[in-house]
Residue frames relative to the residue before (quaternion, step in Angstrom):
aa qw qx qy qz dx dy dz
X 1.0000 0.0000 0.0000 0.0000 0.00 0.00 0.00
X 0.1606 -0.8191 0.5360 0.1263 3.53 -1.05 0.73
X 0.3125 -0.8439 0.4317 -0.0618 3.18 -0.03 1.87
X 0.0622 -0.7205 0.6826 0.1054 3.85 -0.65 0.56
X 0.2544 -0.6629 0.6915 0.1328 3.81 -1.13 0.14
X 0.0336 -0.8281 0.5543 -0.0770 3.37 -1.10 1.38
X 0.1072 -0.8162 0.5665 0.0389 3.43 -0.66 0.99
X 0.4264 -0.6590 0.6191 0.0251 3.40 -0.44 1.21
X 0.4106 0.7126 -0.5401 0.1783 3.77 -0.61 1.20
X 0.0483 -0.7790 0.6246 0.0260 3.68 -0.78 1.54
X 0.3815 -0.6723 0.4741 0.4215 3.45 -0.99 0.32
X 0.7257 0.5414 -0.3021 0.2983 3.61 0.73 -0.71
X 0.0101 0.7279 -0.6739 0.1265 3.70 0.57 1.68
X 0.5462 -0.3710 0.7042 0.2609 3.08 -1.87 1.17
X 0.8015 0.1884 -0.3328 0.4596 3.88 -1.03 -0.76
X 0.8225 0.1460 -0.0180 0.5494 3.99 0.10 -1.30
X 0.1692 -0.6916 0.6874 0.1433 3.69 -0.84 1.14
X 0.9067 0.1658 -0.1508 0.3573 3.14 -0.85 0.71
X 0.1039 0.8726 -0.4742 0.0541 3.25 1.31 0.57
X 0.7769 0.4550 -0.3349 0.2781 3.28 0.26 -1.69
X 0.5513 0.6331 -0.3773 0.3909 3.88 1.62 -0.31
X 0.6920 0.5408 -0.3443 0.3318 3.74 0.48 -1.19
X 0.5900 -0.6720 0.2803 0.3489 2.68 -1.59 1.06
X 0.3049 -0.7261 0.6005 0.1385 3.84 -1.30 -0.08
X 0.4454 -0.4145 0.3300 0.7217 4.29 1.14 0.99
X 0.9735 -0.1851 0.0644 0.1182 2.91 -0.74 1.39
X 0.7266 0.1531 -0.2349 0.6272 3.69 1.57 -0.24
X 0.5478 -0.6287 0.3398 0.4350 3.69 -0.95 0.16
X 0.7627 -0.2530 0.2984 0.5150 3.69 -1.11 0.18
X 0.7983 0.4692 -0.1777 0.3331 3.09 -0.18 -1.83
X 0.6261 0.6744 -0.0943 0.3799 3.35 1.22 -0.56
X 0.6613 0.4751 -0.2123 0.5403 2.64 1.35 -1.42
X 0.7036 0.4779 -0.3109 0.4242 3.20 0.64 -1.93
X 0.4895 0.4889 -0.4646 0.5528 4.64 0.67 -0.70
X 0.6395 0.4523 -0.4705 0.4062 3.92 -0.03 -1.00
X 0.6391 0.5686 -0.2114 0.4727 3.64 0.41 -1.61
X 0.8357 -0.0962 -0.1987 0.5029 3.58 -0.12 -0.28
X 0.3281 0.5549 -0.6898 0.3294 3.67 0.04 1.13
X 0.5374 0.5622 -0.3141 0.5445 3.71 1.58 -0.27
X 0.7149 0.3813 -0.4305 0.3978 3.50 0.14 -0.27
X 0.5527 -0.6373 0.4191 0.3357 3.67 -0.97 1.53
X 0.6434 0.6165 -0.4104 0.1936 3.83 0.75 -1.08
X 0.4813 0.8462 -0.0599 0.2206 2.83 1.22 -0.57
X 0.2433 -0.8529 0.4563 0.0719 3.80 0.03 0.72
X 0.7254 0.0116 0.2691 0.6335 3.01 0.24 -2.01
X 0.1282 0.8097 -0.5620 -0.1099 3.46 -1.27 0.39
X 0.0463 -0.9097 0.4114 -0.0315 3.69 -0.63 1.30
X 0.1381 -0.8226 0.4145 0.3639 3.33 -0.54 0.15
X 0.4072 -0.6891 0.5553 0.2256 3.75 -1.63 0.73
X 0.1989 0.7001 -0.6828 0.0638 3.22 -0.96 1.45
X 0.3191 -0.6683 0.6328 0.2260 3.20 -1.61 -0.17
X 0.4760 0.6657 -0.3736 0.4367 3.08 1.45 0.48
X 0.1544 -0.7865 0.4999 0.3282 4.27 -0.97 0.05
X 0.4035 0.6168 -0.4774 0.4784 3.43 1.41 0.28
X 0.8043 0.4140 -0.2368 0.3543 3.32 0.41 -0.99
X 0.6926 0.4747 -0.3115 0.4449 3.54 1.32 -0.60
X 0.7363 0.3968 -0.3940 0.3810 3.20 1.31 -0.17
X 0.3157 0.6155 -0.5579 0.4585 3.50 1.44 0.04
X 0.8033 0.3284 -0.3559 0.3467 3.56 -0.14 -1.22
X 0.5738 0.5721 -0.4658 0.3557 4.10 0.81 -0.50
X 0.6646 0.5840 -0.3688 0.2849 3.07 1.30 -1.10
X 0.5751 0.5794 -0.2699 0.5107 3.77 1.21 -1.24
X 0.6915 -0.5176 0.3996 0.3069 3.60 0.73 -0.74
X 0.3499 0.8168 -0.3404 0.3073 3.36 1.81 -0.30
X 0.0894 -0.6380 0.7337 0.2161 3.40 -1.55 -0.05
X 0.3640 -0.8098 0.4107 -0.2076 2.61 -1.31 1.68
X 0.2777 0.7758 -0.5658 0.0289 3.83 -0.21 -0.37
X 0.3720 -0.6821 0.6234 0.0883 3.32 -1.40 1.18
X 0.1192 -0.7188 0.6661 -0.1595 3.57 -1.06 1.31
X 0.8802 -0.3543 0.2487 0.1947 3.08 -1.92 0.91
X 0.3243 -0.7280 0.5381 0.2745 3.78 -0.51 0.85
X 0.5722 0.6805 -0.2991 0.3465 3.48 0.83 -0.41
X 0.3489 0.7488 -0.4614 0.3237 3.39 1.19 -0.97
X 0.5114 -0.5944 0.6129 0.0977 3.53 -1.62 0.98
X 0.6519 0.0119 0.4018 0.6430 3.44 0.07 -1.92
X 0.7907 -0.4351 0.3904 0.1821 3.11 -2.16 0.93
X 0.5821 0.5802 -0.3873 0.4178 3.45 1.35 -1.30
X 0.8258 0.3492 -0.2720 0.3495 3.38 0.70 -1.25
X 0.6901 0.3409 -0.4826 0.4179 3.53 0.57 0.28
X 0.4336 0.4726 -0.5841 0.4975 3.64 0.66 0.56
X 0.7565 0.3691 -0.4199 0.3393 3.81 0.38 -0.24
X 0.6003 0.4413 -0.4678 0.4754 3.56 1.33 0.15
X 0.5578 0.5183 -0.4731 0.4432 3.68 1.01 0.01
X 0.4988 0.5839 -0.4382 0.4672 3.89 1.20 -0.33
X 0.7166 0.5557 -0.3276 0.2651 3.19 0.59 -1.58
X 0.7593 0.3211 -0.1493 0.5459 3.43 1.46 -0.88
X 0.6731 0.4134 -0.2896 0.5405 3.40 0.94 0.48
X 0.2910 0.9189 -0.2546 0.0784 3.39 1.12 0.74
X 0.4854 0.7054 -0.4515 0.2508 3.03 1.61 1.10
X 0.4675 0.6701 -0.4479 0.3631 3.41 1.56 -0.21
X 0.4162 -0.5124 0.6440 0.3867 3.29 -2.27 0.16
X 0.7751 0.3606 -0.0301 0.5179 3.54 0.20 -1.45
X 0.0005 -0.7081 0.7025 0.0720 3.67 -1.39 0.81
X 0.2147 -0.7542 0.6103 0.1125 3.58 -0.60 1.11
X 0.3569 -0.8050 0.4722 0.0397 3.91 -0.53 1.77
X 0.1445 0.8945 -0.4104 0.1026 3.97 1.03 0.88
X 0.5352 -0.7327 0.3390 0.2487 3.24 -0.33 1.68
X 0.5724 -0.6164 0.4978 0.2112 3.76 -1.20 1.12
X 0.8782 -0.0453 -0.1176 0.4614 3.47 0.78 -0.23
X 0.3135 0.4062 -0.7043 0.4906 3.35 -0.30 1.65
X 0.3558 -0.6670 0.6531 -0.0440 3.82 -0.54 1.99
X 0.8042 0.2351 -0.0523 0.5434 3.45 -0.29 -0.60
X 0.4645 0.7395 -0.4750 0.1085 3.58 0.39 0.97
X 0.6513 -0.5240 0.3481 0.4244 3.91 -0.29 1.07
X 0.2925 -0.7068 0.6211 0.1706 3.52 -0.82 1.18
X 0.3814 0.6515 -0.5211 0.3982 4.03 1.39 -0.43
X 0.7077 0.5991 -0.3199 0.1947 2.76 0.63 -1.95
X 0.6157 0.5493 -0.2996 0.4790 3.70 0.74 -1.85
X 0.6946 0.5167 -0.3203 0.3846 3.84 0.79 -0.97
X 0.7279 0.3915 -0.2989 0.4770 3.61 0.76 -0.55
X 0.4785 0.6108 -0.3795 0.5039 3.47 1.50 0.19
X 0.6710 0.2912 -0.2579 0.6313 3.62 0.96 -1.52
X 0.4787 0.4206 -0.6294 0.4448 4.05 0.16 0.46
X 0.4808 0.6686 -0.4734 0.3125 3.76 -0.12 -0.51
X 0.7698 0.4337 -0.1024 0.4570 2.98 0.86 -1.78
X 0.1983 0.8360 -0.3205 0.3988 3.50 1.13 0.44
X 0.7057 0.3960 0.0803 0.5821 3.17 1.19 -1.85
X 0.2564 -0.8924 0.3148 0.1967 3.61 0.29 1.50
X 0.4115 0.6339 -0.4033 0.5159 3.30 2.03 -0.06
X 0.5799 0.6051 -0.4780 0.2628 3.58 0.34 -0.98
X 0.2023 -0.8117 0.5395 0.0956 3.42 -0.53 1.26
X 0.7000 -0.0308 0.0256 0.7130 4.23 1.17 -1.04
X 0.0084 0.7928 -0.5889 -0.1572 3.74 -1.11 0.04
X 0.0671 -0.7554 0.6513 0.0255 3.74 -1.40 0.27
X 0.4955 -0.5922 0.5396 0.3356 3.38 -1.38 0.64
X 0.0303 -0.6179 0.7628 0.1881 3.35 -1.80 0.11
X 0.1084 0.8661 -0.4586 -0.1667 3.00 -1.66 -0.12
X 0.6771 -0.5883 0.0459 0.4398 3.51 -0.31 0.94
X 0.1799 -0.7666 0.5423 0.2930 3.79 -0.53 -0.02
X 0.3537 -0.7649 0.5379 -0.0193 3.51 -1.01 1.15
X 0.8683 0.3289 -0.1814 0.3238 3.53 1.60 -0.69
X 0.5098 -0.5692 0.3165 0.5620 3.23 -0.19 1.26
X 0.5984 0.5844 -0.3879 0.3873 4.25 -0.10 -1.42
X 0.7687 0.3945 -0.2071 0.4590 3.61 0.08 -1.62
X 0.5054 0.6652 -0.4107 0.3653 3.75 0.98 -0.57
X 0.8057 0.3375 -0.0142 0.4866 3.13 1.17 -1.59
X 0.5332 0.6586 -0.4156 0.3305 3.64 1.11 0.39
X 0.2681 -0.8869 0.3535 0.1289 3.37 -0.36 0.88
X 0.3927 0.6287 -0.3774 0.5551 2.83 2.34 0.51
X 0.6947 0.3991 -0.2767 0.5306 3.67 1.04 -0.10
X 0.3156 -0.7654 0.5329 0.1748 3.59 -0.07 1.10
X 0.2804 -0.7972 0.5284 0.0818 3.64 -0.84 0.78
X 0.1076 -0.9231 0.3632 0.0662 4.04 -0.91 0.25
X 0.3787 -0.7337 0.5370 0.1728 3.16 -0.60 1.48
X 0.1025 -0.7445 0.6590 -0.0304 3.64 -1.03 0.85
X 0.4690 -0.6926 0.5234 0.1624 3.46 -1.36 1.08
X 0.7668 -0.3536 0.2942 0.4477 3.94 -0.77 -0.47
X 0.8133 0.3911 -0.0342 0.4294 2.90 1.27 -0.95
X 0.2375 -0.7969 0.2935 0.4716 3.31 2.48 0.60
X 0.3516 0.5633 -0.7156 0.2168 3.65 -0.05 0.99
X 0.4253 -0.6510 0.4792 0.4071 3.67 -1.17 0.67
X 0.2540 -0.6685 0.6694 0.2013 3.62 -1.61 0.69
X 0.7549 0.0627 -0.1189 0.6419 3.79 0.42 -0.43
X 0.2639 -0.6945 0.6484 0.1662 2.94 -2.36 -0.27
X 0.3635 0.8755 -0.3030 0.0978 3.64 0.28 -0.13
X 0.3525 -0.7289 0.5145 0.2824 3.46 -0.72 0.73
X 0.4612 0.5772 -0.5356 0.4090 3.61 0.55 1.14
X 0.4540 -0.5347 0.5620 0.4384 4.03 -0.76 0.34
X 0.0360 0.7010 -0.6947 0.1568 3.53 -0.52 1.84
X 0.5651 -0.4092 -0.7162 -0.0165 1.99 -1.51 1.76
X 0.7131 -0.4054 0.4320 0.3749 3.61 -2.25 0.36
X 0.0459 -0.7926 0.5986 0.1066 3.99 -0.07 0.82
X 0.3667 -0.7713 0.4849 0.1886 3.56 -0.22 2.12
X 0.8991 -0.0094 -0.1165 0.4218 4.04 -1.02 0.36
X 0.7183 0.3810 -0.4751 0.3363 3.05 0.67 1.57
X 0.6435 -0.5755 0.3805 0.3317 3.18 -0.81 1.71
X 0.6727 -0.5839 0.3878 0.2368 3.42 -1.31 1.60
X 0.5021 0.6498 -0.2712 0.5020 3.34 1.09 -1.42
X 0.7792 0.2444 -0.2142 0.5359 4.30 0.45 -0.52
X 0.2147 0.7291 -0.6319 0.1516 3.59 0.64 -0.26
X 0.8187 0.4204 -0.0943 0.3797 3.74 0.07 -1.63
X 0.6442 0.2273 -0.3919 0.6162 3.39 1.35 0.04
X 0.6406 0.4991 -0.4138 0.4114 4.05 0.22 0.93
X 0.8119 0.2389 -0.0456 0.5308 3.29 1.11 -1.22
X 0.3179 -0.6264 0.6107 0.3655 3.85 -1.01 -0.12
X 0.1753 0.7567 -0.6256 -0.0723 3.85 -0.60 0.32
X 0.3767 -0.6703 0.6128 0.1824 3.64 -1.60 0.88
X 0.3623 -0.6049 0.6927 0.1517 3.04 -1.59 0.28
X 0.4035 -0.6179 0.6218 0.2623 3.85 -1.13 0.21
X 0.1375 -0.6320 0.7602 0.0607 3.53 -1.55 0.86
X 0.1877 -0.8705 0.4349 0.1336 3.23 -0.03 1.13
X 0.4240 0.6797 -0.5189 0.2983 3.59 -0.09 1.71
X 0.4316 -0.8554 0.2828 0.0445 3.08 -0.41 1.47
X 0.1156 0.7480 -0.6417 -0.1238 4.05 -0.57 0.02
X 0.1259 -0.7102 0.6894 -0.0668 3.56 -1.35 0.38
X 0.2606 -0.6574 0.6234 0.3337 3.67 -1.18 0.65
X 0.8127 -0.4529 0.2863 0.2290 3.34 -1.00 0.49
X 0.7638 0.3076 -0.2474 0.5107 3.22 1.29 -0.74
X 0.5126 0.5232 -0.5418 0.4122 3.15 1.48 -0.36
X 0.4890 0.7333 -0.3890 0.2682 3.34 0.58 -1.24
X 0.5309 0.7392 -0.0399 0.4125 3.29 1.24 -1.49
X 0.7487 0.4029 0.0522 0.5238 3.28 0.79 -1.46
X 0.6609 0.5344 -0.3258 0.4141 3.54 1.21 -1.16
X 0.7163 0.4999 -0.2685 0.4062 3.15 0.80 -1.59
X 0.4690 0.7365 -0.3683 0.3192 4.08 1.36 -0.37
X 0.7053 0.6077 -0.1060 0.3493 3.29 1.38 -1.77
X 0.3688 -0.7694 0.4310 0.2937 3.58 -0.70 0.72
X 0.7628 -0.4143 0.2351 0.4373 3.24 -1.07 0.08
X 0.0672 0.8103 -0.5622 -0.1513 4.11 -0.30 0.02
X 0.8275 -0.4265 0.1991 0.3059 2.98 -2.02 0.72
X 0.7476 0.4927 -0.2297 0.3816 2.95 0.56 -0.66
X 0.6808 0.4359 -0.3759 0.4531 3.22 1.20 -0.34
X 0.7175 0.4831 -0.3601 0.3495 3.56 1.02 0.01
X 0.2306 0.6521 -0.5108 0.5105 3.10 2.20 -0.04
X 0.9256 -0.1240 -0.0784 0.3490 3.46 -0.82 -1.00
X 0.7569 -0.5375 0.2883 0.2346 3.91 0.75 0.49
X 0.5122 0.7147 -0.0946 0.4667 2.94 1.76 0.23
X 0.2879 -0.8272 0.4664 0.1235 3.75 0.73 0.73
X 0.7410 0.3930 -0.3437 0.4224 3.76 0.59 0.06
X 0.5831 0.5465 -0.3807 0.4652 3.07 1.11 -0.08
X 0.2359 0.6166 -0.5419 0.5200 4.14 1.90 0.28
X 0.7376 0.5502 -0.2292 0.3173 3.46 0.14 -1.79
X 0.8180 0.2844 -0.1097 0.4878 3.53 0.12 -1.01
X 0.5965 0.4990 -0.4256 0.4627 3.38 1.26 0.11
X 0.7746 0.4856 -0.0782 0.3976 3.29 1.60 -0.27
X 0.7058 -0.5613 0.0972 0.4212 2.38 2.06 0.71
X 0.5466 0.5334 -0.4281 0.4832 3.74 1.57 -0.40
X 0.4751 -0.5618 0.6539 0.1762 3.34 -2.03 0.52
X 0.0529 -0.7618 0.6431 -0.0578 3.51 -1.56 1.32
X 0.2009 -0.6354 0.7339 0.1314 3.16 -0.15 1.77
X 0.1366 -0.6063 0.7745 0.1179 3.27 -2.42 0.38
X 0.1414 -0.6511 0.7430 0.0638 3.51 -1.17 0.29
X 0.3668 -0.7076 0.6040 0.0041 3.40 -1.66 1.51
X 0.1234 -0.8208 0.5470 -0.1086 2.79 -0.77 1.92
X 0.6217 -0.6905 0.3212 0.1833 3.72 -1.05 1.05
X 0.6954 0.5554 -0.1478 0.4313 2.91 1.50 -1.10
X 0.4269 -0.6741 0.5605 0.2215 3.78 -1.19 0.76
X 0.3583 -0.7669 0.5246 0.0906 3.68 -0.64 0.90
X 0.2128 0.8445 -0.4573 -0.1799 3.52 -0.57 0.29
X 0.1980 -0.7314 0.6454 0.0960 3.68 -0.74 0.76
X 0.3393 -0.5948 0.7229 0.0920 2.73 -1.78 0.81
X 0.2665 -0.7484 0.6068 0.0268 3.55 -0.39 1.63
X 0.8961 0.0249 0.1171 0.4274 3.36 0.58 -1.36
X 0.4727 -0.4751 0.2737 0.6899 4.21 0.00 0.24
X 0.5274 0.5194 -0.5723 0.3529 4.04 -0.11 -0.78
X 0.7182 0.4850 -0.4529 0.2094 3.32 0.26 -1.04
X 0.6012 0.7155 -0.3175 0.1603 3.96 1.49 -1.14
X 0.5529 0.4977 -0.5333 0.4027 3.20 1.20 -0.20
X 0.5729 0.5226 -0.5651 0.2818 4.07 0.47 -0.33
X 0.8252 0.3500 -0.3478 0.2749 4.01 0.59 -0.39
X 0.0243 0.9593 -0.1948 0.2030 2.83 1.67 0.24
X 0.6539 0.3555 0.0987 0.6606 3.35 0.93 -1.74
X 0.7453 0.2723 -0.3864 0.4702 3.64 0.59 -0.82
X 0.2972 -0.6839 0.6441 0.1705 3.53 -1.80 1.10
């Protein structure tokens, strides 16, 4: 398989302007998270998507490969599909969030394993949740999975509703997943995604994959061990702190 790695990065965040620039002990986000998967073996090509020139030259400077895309962009999916359009030798683009610095290169691998499976149309990690708190955050989108771990829903509600049994047990009755929100796609689906209008459901709960599965595409997931952290907002910097 000929994998490309994409890194979605804008400077204008509503919560953090300029995330992908600040520092992280000593290198910038954007940096960190390119360092991090230039390690992972699946890998071909890694680049980052901005529409920013602060950011693309920050990254030429370090050494990066870059490419500069549409201010317009919606969501990450769709500027990884104009980086397909011009980069059109890959099968598989693997969509790896701009700000989780210190993300597992395993991780990106058990994502490009997915693609293994010539059916596998998009894939994404889940993993279990264990805390009663995180169970019930609706900032952490949760997933419903079929026999065959493809995801059927998404939703920042506690899915599923476990009828007569006090909230307080939920986790000793039911398995429930959480979303790691990193994306792969073959190329043509990829194609195709970015084609679809918005659908009800995704504006019900804000969530862009739920376009996908309302339309009919399949999302294998694969269960990963590892805790992610992102920095959503400055509060968040004291969590990477400690990590080198």
């Amino acid at each position: 398989m000929n994998i490309i790695g994409i890194i979605p990065a804008r400077y204008a965040s509503t919560r953090f302007p300029g995330k992908p620039l600040i520092d992280i002990n000593g290198k910038s986000m954007i940096r960190r998270v390119y360092e991090q998967a230039l390690k992972a073996s699946s890998l071909k090509r890694v680049v980052v998507a901005t529409d920013d020139e602060r950011i693309a030259h920050h990254v030429q400077n370090f050494g990066g490969n870059v490419i500069l895309t549409a201010s317009s962009h919606q969501s990450g999916t769709d500027r990884c599909a104009e980086v397909i359009a011009k980069e059109n030798s890959f099968d598989i683009a693997i969509n790896i969030q701009g700000d989780e610095p210190y993300i597992d290169p395993a991780q990106i691998d058990l994502l490009a394993s997915c693609f293994e499976d010539k059916e596998t149309q998009i894939a994404t990690l889940v993993k279990e949740i264990r805390d009663h708190e995180e169970l019930f955050n609706n900032n952490s989108p949760k997933v419903l999975l079929n026999m065959d771990r493809e995801a059927i829903y998404f939703s920042r509600a506690t899915l599923p509703f476990l009828r007569g049994v006090p909230t307080e047990k939920w986790l000793d009755h039911h398995k429930f997943y959480k979303h790691i929100g990193i994306y792969g796609y073959r190329c043509e689906i990829l194609k195709l995604l970015t084609a679809l209008p918005i659908s009800s459901l995704e504006k019900a709960e804000s969530l862009e994959q739920l376009r996908w599965i309302e339309n009919g595409y399949r999302i294998k997931t694969a269960e990963t061990l590892v805790e992610t952290v992102a920095i959503d907002e400055p509060k968040d910097l004291h969590k990477v702190k400690q990590l080198k």
